[in-house]
N, C-alpha and C positions, 0 to 999 in steps of 0.2 A: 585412262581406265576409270571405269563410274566404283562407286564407293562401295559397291555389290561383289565388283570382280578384284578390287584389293582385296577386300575381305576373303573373299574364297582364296586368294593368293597366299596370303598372312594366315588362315585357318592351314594350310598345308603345309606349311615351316612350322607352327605351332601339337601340329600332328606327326611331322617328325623328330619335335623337342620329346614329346611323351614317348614316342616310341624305345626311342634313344634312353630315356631315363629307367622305362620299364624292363630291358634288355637289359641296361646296367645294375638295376637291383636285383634283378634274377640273378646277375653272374657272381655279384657279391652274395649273395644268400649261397649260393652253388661252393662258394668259396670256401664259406664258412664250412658248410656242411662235410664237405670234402677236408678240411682241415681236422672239424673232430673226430668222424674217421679215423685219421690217422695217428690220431693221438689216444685213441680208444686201440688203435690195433697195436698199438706201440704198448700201451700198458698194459693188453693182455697179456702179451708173448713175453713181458718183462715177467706180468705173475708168473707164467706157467716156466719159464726157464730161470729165474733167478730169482724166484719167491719173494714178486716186492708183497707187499702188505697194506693194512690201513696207514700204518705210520710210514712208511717210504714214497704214498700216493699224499699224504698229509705235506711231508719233506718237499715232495715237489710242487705242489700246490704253492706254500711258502716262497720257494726259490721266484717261482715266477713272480709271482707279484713284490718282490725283495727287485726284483731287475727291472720290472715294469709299472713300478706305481699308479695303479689307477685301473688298470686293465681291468675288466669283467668277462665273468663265464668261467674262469680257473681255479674255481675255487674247488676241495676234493672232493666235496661230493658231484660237483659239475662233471668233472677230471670217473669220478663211478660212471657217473651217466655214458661219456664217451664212449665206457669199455661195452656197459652194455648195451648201446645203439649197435656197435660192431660185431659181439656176439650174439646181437639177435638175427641180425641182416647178413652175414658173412656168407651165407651159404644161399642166398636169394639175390645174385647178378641181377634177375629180371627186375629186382625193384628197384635197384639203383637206380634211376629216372627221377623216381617218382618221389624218393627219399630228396632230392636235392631241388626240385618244387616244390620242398615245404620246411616251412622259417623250425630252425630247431623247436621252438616250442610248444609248435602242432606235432612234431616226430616225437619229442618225452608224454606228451599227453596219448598217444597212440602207443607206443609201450608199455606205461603204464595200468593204461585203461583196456586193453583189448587182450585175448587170448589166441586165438589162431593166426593163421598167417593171413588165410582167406578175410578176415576182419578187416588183420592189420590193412593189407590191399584193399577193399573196397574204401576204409576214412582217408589213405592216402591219395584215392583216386575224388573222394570228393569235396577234398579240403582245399586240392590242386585243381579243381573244375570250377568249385566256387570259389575260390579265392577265400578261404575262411579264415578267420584271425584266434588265435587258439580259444579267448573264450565262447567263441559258435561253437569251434569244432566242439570241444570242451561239451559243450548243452548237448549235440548231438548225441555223442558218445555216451553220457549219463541218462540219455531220454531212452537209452535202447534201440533207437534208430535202424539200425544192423537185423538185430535180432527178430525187429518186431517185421520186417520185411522177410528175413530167413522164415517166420510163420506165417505170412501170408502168400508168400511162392510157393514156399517147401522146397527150396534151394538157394543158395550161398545165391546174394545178389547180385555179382559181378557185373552180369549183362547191363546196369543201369547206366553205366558210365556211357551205352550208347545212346540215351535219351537225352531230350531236352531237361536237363538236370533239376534247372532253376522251376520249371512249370510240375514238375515229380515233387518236389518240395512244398510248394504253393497247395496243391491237391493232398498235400497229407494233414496238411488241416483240414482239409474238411471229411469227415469221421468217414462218413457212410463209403469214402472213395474205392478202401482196399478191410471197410469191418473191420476196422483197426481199433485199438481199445483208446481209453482218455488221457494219453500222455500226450497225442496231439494237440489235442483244445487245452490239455493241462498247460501249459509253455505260452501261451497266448494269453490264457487266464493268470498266471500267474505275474505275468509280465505286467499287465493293467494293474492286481493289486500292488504290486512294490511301487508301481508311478504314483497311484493313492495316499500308499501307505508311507512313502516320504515326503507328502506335500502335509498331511496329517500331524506329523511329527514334528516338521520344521516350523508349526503354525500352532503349536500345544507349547503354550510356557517357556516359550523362546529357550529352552535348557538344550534344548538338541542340536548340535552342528554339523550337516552331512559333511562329510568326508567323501565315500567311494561306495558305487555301485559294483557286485563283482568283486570282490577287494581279494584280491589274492595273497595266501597265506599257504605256507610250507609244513608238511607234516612227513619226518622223514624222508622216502625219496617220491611223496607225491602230491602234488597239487592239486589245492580245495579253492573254493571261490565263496567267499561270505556272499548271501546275497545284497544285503545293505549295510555299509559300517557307519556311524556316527559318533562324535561325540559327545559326552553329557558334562556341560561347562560346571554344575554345581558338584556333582558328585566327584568330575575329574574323570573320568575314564573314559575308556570305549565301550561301545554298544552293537553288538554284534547282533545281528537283525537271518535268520531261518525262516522261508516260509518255507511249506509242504501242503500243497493242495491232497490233502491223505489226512485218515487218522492219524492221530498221535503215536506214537511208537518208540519203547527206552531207548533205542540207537541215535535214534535224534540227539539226546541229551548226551549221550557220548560222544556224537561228533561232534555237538556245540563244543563240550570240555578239549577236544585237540584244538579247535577254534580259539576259545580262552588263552590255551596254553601257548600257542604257537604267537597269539598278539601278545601276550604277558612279555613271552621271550626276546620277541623281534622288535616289536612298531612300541609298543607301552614306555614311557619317558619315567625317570628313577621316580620323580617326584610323585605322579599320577596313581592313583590306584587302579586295584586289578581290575579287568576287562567284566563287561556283563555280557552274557546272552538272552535273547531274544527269539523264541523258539514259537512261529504260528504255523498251526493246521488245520486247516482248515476243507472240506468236503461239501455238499448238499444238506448234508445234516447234522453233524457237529463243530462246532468251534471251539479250539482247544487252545490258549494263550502260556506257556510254560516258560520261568525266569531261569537263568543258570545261571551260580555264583561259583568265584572263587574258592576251590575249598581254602584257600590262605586266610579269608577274612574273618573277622574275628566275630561273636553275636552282635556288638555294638554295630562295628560295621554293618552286617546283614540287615539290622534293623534300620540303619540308617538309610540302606540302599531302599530298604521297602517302603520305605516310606518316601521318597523322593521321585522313586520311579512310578511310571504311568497303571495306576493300578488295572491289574486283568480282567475285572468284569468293564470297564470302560475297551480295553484290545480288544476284549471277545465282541462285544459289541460293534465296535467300529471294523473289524475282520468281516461281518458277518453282512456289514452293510455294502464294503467292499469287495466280496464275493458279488453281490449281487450288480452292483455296478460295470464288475467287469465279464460278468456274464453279457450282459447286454452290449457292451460295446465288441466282446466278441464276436456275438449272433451281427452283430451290423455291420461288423468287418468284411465278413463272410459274403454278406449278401451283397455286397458292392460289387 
């Protein structure tokens, strides 16, 4: 055999290696799935017939990991999630399919994030089409995606699931396709700035240590995504990094402070001081740079942060040149 027809030989054992693995992750995700299930059905029917509680879902939580050291997912609020993946879905057979093609953390980000059922159905139909890993889906879902299609039909989008999915995607970038408004080219543009805007940081006074793009963080029973986390070696803390291609807006600062609060609690190390936030908005025509501190820290502190950290008429400025940079690499994207 010439070294052309091995290969093709060895490429079709290698084709049924993938196969074989891709089936076996499916079946274990399906596993999974099917398992919370029934540990969500199991604890609802214990609430409604023998009034377990927060602390008896607490109690159990404990036992398991008392039996199973190390295990993950068991944890009570996990042990909540169960029940409510089961009483949202109980009564919708037809989507059990589509529930178990997809990894629990795309199904909590679709509970959480969506209201109808018709919703819920169309992200599970296109998180299982594309293959989405929750922080896409995640982008999706917060970009309006859903909605901003429901007003360019003027009906629930179901039918897309029978399109070339991947090419319906690609086409919503580009604006004029469906007069869709600027969340499209927003996601694109904002993506370019944070590439900037971490190389910017990492090259300013060596203080800055990336950490994590995305960086997810817990706030009661829902999940937010920092869009860049660092940390700042002189002051000791994290730096929690917001862009918003928008005006500025007070909500901002208050999702910074569950941001704050949720790193203070979880990730922040005894010895480190509190978290900063890093809030930019940036539009066409304003540039808005906003700090979010601690309310724990004392004046000394504040003063000390302000003075170490990257002063804002230098962000505003550098946002503003970054805006425009990635405007253009956007328009060139496009036209490729």
């Amino acid at each position: 055999m010439s070294e052309i027809e091995i290969t093709g030989v060895f490429e079709n054992v290698l084709g049924m290696i993938y196969s074989a693995k891709q089936k076996a992750e499916y079946q274990v995700n399906s596993t999974i799935i099917d398992l919370y299930w029934s540990i969500g059905e199991y604890v609802s029917k214990q609430i409604d017939v023998n009034g377990w509680g927060k602390s008896t879902v607490k109690a159990l939580s404990e036992y398991i990991l008392s039996k199973e050291p190390g295990i993950r997912g068991y944890s009570s609020q996990n042990i909540w999630r169960m029940k409510q993946f089961y009483e949202t879905y109980k009564d919708k057979p037809e989507l059990s399919k589509l529930l178990r093609e997809n990894t629990w953390s795309n199904n909590l980000h679709i509970i959480s994030k969506t209201k109808s059922y018709e919703e819920k159905e169309f992200y599970l139909k296109l998180a299982s089409k594309e293959k989405y890993k929750a922080k896409e889906l995640a982008r999706q879902i917060d970009s309006g995606y859903y909605e901003r299609l429901l007003l360019s039909n003027g009906k629930a989008p179901s039918a897309i699931e029978s399109k070339d999915m991947t090419g319906v995607l690609r086409d919503m970038y580009m604006l004029e396709f469906l007069d869709l408004p600027e969340p499209y080219k927003e996601y694109d543009l904002k993506k370019a700035i944070l590439k900037n805007m971490k190389k910017f940081l990492l090259e300013f006074g060596r203080d800055f240590i990336f950490i994590d793009e995305e960086y997810h963080v817990q706030v009661g029973n829902n999940d937010y995504y920092v869009d860049l986390l660092f940390y700042h070696r002189e002051l000791q803390c994290l730096v929690a990094i917001d862009l918003k291609i928008d005006d500025f807006k007070p909500e901002y600062m208050g999702k910074m402070d569950f941001y704050l609060e949720a790193l203070d609690r979880d990730i922040k190390k005894p010895h480190e001081n509190p978290s900063v936030g890093m809030i930019l908005c940036k539009n066409a025509d304003t540039d808005v740079v906003e700090y979010s501190l601690s309310r724990s820290l004392s004046q000394t502190m504040i003063a000390e942060y302000k003075t170490k950290l990257i002063d804002k008429s230098i962000l505003q400025r550098k946002l503003a040149e970054l805006y425009d940079i990635a405007e253009e690499e956007v328009k060139n994207s496009q036209q490729d």
